[in-house]
VMD Tcl script that draws the C-alpha trace (Angstrom):
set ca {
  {0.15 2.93 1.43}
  {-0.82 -0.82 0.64}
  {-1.23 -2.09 4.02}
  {-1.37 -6.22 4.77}
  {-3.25 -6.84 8.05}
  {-2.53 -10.56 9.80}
  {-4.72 -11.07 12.60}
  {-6.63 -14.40 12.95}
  {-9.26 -12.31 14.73}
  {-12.04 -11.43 12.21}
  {-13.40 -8.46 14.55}
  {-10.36 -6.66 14.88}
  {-8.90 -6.91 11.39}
  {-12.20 -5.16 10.55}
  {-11.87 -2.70 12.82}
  {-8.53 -2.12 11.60}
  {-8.65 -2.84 8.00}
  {-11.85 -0.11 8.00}
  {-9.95 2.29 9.76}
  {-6.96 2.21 8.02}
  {-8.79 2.69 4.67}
  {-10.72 5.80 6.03}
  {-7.61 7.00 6.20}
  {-6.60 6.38 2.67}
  {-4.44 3.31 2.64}
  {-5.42 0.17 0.74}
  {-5.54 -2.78 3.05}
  {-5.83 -6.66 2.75}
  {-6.38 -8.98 5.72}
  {-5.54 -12.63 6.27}
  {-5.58 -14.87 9.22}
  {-1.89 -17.00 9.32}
  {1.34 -15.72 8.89}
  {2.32 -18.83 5.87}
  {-0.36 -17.20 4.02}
  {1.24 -13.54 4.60}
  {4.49 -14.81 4.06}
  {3.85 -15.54 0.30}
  {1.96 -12.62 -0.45}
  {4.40 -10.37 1.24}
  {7.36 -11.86 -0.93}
  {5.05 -10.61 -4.40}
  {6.62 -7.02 -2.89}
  {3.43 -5.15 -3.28}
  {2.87 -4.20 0.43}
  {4.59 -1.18 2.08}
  {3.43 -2.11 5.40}
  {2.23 -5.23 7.34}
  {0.25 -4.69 10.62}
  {0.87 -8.16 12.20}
  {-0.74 -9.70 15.41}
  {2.26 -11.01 17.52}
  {-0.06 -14.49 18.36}
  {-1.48 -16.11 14.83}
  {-2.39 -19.77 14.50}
  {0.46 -22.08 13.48}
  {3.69 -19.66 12.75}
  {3.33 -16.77 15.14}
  {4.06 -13.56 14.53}
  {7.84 -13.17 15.50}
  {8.45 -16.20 13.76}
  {6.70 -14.40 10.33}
  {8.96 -11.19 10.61}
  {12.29 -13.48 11.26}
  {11.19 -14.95 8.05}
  {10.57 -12.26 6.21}
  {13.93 -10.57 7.57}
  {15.84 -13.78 6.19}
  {14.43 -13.61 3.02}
  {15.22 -10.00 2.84}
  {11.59 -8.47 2.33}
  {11.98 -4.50 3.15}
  {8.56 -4.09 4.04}
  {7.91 -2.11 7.11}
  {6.19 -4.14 10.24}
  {3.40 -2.67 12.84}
  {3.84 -5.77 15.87}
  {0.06 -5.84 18.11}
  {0.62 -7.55 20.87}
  {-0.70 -8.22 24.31}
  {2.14 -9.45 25.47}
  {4.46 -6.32 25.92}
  {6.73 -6.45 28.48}
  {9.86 -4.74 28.28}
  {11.56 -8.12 27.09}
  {8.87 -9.01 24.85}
  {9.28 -5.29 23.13}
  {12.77 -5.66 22.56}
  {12.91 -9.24 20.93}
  {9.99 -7.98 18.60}
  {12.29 -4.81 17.62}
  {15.30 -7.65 17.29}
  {13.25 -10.20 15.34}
  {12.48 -7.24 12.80}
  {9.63 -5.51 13.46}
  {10.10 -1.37 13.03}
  {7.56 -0.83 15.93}
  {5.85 -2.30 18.43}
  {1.97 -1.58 20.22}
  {0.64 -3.11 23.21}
  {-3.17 -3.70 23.29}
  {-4.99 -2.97 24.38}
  {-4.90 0.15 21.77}
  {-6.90 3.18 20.19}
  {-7.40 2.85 16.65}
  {-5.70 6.45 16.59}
  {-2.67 5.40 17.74}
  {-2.04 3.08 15.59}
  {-3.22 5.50 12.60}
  {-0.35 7.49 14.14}
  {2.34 5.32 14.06}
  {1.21 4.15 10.36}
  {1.73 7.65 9.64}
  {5.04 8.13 11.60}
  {6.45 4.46 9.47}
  {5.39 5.89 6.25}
  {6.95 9.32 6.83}
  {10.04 7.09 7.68}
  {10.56 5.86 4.36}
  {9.15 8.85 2.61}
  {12.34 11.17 3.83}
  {14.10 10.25 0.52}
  {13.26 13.22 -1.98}
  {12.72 10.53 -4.90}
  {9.95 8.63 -3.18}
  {8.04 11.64 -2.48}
  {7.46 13.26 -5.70}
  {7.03 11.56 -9.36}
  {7.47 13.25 -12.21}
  {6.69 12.24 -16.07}
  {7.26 15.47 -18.02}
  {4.72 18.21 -16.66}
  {2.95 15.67 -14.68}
  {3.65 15.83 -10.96}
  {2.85 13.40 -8.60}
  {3.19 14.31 -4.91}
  {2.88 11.11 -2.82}
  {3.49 12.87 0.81}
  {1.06 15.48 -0.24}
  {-1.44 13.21 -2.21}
  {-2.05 15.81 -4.65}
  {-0.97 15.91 -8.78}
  {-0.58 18.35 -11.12}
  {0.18 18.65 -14.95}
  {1.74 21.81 -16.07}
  {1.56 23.73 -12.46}
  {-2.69 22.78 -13.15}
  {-4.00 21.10 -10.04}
  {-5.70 17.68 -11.12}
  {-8.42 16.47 -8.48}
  {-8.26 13.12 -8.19}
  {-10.04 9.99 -6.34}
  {-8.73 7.48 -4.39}
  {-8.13 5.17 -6.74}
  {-7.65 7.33 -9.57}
  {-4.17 8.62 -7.43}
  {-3.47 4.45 -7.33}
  {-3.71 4.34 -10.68}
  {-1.53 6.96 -11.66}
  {0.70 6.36 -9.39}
  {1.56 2.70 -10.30}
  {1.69 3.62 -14.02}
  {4.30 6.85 -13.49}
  {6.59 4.05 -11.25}
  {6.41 2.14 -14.22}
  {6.79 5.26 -16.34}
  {7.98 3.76 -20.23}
  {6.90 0.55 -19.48}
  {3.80 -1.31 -20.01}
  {1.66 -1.81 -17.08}
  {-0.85 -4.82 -17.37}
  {-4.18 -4.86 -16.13}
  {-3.50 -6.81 -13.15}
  {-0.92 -5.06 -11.90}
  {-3.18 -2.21 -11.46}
  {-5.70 -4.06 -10.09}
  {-2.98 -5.07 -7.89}
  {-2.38 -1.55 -7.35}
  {-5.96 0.26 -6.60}
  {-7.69 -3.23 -4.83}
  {-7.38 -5.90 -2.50}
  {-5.75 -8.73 -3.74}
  {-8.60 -10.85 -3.30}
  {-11.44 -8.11 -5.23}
  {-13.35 -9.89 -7.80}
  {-13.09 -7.55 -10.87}
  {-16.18 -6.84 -12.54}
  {-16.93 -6.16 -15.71}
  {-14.22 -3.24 -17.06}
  {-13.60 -1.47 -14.02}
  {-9.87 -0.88 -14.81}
  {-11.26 0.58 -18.51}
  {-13.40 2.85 -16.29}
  {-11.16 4.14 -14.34}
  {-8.01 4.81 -16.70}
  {-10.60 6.33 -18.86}
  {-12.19 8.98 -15.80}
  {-8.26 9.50 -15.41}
  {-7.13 10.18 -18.39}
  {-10.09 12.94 -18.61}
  {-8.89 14.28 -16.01}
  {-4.93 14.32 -16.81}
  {-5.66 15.34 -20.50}
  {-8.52 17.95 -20.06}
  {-7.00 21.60 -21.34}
  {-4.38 19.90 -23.42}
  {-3.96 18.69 -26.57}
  {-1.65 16.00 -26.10}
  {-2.94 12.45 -24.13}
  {-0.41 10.99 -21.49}
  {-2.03 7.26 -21.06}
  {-1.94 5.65 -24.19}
  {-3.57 2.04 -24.62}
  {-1.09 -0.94 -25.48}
  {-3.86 -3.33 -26.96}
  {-4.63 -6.49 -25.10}
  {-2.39 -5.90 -22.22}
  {-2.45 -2.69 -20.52}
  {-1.49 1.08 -20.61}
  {1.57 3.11 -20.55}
  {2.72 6.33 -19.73}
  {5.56 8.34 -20.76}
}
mol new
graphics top color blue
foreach p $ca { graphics top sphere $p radius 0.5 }
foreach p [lrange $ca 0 end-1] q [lrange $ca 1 end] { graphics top cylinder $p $q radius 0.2 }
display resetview
């Protein structure tokens, strides 16, 4: 998943933005909720991990926002305040869950875990499919032709934004969207790179390629 942490504490949205990527999501962290507001609303985060107290616009103020505006992102509430009360105007405001802290990191892995299974129930948003490739998103695995492909990290976020966007063209920055933090600082060809260790990958056994170029804007598959 593509994770957006908002916690004003620099410490803590380490701690959670390095634990949440050893477990394979993609995170981003920023400090005020105005600032998450308009990068939630570009609709490339499944999940937002949001402190309850933030500088200027709190927390419950950010997911009443974001509920008015209609953004379906799922929302991960920390808060130490967690009363009763306070638990049931977070769920009311919006949020999908709600942890007290102090927490373990494991915990909230969990209940990461236990969101995304939430909206992964619906058969079409677990598997992809573009011809004989096969893209298993609950599983993280692919394969082309029942052949198992082995892929990295960000190969799998590569693929998988170009087979959502299967017959259309998919620019550069949208998968650099897709496979980095919004704020990464591309160097050199590293998109290039990448597609190209993919497409190895995808096309290695078979005669036909899957990813074909679309000069001076992106690639496209299917």
């Amino acid at each position: 998943m593509r994770i957006l942490i908002v916690e004003d504490d620099e410490k803590t949205a380490t701690h959670l933005s390095r634990g949440l990527t050893e477990c394979g999501h993609v995170t981003d962290q920023v400090r005020d909720g105005e600032t998450a507001l308009a990068l939630v609303l570009e609709g490339i985060y499944d999940l937002v991990v949001v402190d309850r107290r933030l500088p200027g616009q709190d927390g419950l103020a950010l997911v009443r926002q974001l509920r008015k505006l209609g953004a379906a992102v799922q929302v991960l509430m920390l808060s130490a305040v967690a009363t009763a009360a306070d638990r049931v105007e977070g769920l009311r405001a919006g949020c999908d869950d709600y942890l007290a802290k102090p927490y373990a990191f494991a915990e909230v892995a969990a209940r990461v875990e236990a969101l995304h299974r939430r909206v992964d129930r619906a058969p079409v948003q677990d598997v992809l499919q573009v011809g004989p490739l096969v893209l298993n998103l609950r599983l993280r695995n692919a394969s082309r032709a029942g052949r198992a492909i082995d892929l990295q990290k960000r190969e799998f976020l590569l693929l998988e934004c170009l087979m959502r966007h299967a017959g259309q063209v998919v620019t550069r920055s949208m998968l650099l969207e897709a496979a980095w933090n919004y704020d990464f600082e591309p160097r050199g060809n590293i998109i290039d790179m990448h597609i190209h260790r993919l497409r190895r990958k995808l096309d290695h056994g078979f005669e036909d390629a899957l990813i074909r170029t679309v000069p001076g804007i992106g690639y496209r598959i299917g």
